[in-house]
C-alpha positions as CSV (number, residue, x, y, z in Angstrom):
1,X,3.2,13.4,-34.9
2,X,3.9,16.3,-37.2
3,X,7.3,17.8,-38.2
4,X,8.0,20.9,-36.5
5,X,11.0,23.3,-36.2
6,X,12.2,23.3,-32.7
7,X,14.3,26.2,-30.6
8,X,15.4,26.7,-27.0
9,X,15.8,30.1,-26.5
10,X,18.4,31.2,-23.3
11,X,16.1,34.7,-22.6
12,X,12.8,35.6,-22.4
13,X,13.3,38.4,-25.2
14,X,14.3,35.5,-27.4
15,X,11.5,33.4,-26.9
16,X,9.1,35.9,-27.2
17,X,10.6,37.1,-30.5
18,X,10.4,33.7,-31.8
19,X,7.0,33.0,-30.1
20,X,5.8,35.7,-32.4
21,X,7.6,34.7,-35.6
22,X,4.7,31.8,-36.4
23,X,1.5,32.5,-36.1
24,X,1.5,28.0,-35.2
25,X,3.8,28.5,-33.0
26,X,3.9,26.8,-29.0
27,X,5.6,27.2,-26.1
28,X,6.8,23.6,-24.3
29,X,7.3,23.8,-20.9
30,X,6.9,20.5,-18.7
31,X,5.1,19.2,-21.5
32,X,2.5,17.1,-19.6
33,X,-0.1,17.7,-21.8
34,X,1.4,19.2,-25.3
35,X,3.4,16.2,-25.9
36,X,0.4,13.7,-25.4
37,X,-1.7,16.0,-27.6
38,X,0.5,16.2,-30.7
39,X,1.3,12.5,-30.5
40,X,-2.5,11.9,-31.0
41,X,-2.4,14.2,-33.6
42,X,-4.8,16.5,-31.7
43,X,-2.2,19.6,-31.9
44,X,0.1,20.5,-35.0
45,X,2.7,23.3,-33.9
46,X,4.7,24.1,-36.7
47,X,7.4,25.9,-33.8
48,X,7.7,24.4,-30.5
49,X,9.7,27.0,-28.3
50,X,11.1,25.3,-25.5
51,X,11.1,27.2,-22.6
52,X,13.5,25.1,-20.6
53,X,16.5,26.8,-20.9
54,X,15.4,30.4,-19.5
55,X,16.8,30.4,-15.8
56,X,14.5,33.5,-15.4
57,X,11.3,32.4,-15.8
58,X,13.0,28.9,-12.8
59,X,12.7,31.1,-9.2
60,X,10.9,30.6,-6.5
61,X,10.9,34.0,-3.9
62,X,9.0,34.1,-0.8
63,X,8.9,37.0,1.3
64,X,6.1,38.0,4.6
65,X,4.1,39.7,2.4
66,X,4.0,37.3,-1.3
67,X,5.5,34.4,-2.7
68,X,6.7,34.6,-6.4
69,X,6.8,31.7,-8.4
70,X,8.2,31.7,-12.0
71,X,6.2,30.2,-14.8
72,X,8.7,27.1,-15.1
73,X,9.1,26.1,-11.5
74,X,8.5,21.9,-11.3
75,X,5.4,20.8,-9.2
76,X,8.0,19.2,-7.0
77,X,9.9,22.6,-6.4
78,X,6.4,24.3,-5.1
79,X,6.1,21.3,-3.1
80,X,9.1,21.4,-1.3
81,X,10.3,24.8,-1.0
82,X,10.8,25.5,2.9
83,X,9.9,28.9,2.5
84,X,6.4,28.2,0.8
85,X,5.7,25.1,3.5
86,X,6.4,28.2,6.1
87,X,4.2,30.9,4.7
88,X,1.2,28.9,2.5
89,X,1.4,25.8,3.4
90,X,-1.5,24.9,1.7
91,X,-0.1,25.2,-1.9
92,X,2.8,23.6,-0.9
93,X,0.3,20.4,0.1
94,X,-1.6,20.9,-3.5
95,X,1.8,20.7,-5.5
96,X,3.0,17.7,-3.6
97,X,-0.9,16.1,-4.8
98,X,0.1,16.7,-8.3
99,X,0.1,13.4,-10.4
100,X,2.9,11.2,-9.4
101,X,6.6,12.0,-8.8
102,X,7.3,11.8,-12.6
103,X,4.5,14.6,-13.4
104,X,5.7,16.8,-10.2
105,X,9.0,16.7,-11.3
106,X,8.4,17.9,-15.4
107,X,5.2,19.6,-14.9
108,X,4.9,23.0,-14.4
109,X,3.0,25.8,-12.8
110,X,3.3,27.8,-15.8
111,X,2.1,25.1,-18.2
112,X,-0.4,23.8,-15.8
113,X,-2.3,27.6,-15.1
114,X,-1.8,28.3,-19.0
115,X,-3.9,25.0,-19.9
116,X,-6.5,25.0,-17.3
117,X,-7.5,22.0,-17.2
118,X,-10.8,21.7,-15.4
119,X,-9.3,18.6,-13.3
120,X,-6.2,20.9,-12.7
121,X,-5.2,21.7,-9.1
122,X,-3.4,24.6,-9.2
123,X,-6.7,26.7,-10.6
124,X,-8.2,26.6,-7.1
125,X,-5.0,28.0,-5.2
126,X,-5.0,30.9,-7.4
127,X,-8.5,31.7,-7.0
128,X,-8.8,30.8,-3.1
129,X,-5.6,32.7,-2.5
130,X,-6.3,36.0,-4.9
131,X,-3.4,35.1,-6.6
132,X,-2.2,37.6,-9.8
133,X,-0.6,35.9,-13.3
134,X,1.9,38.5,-14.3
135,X,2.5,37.8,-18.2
136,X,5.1,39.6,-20.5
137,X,2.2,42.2,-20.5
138,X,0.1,42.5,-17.7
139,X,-1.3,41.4,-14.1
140,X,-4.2,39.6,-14.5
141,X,-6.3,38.9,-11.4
142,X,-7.2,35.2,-10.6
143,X,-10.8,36.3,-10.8
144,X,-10.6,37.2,-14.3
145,X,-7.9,34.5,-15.8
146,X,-10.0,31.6,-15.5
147,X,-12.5,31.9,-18.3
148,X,-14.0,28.2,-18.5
149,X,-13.3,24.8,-19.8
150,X,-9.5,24.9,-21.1
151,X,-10.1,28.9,-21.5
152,X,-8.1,31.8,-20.1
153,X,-8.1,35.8,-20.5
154,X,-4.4,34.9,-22.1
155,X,-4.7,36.8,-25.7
156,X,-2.2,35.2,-28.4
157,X,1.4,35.3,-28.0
158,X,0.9,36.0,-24.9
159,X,3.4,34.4,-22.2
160,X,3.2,33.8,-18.0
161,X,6.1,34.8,-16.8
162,X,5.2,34.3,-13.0
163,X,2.4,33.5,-10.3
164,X,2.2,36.2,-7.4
165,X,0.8,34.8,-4.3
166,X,-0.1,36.4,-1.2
167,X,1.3,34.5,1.9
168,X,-1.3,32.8,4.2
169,X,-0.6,30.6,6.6
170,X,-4.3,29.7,7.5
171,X,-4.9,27.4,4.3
172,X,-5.5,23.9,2.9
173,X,-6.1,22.2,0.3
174,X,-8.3,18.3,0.2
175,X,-8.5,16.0,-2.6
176,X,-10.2,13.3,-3.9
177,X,-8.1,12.0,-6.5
178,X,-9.1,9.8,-9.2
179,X,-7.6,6.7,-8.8
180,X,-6.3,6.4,-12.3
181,X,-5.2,9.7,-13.7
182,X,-4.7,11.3,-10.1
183,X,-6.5,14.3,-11.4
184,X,-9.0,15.8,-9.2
185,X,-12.3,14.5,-9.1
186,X,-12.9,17.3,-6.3
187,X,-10.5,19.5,-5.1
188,X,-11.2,22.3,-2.7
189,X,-8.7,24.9,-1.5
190,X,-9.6,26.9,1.3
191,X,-7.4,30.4,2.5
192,X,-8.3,33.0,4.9
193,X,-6.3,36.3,3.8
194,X,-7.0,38.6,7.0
195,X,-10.6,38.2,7.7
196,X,-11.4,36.8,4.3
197,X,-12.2,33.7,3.2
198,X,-12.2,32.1,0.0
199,X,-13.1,28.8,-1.1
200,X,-12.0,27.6,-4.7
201,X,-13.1,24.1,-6.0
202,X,-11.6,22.5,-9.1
203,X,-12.4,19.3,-10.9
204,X,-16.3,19.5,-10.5
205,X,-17.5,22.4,-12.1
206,X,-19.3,22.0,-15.6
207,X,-17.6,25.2,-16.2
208,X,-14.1,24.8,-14.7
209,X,-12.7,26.0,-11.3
210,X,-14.9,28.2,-9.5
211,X,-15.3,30.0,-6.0
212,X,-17.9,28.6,-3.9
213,X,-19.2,31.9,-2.6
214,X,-22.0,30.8,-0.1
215,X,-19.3,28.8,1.7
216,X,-17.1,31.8,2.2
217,X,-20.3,33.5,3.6
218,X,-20.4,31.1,5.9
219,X,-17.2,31.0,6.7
220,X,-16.7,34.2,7.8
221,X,-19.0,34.5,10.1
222,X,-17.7,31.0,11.8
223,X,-14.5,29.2,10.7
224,X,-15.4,25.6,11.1
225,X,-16.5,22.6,9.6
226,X,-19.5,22.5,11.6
227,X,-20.5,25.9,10.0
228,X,-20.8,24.0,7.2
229,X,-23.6,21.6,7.8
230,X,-26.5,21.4,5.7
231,X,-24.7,23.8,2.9
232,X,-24.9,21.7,-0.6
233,X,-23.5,22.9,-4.3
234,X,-26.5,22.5,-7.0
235,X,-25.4,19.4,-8.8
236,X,-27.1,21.3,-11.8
237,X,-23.8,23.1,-11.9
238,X,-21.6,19.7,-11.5
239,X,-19.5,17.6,-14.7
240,X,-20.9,14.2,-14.9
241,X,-18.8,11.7,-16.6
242,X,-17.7,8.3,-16.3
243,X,-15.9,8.8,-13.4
244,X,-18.4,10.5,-10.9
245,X,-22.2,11.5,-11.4
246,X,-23.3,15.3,-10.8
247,X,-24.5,14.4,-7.4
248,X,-21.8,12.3,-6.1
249,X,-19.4,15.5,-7.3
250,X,-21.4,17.9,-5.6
251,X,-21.4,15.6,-2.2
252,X,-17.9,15.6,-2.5
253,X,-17.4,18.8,-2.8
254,X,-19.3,19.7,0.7
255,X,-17.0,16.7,2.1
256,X,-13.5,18.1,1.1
257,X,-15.0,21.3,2.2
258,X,-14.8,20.1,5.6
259,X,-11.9,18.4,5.4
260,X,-10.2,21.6,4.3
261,X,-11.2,23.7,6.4
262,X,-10.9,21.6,9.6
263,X,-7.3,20.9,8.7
264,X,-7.2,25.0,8.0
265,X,-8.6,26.0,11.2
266,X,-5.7,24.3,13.3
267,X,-3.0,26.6,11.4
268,X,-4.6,29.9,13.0
């Protein structure tokens, strides 16, 4: 590992300020995946800014209309929070998914969105729920944050401040977790948002997370897993790696599908 200066700013001002000081510069939130990196020598941050010790970027608010969730809220705090469990309880189900109780409880949502990670589970709840990233500039749709492999629409120095969802209590999330890493191999989170559905699979994509549109169209015409039948992903557009051919991911993704939405359908 690298030497690097190190700072824990108490404000978001601060950090920013700092953040923009060094053009090498990073920000360390859970550090689930930063950490790893520089200790294979893979990143070389001459600044990491901790983010740790700003109590506004920590809250969780849930009203009947959205559910804010600040960029350093824990896995574990998503997982458990009574008022997300009420209102989506489908995110609440992905965040308790998340790695194992050491990752929920470091990891962040902040960190986690920022990195995109195409195995990442938090990607599909933002897209199946129409969720907004609100940065220290801008709201950017869910739609247009995810940009591919590892890529967002975040420019540089650029900082998530919080994750805006809409509250819907018709959702679910299924996974089919790699044994191993616990990543998702397929993940699919389904939401209906008044008589809209969306359907956002992560882990399987050759391109990242993605919507699967022809399921939605499906969908909302009839909400159940028998609507389903005979509807298959091109495994042209699957990852193939060691862990799971392109076919095998795109059979999975049409099973946890199903699974979501028949475990969806009974929160109506």
């Amino acid at each position: 590992m690298n030497r690097f200066d190190y700072a824990v700013p108490d404000t978001l001002a601060a950090a920013l300020e700092l953040l923009g000081s060094n053009d090498e510069a990073k920000l360390l939130a859970g550090g689930q995946t930063l950490v790893p990196t520089m200790k294979q020598g893979l990143a070389a941050p001459e600044l990491l800014v901790d983010l740790n010790g700003i109590n506004e970027l920590a809250a969780i608010s849930v009203t009947d209309s959205d559910i804010r969730v600040g960029a350093m809220c824990r896995h574990n705090w998503v997982a458990t929070s009574s008022g997300i469990v009420d209102k989506t309880p489908g995110l609440a189900e992905l965040a308790g998914m998340i790695g194992d109780a050491q990752v929920r409880n470091r990891g962040t949502i902040g960190g986690s969105v920022a990195n995109n990670d195409p195995a990442a589970d938090y990607p599909s709840a933002l897209l199946a729920l129409n969720a907004t990233v609100r940065t220290d500039r801008r709201d950017i749709a869910a739609d247009d944050f995810f940009l591919g492999l590892f890529e967002t629409a975040l420019e540089p120095g650029e900082m998530i401040r919080e994750v805006v969802f809409p509250t819907c209590r018709s959702s679910a999330y299924a996974k089919f977790r790699n044994p191993a890493s616990r990543f998702a191999m397929v993940g699919v989170f389904v939401a209906r948002l008044g008589d809209n559905v969306r359907v956002a699979v992560t882990g399987a994509g050759s391109d990242g997370v993605f919507r699967w549109t022809e399921a939605e169209g499906v969908l909302n015409e009839s909400f159940a897993e028998e609507a389903l039948e005979g509807l298959a992903v091109d495994p042209e557009m699957m990852l193939s790696d060691m862990h799971a051919g392109a076919e095998y991911r795109a059979n999975l993704v049409a099973v946890m599908t199903k699974r979501a939405v028949k475990l969806a359908a009974t929160r109506r």
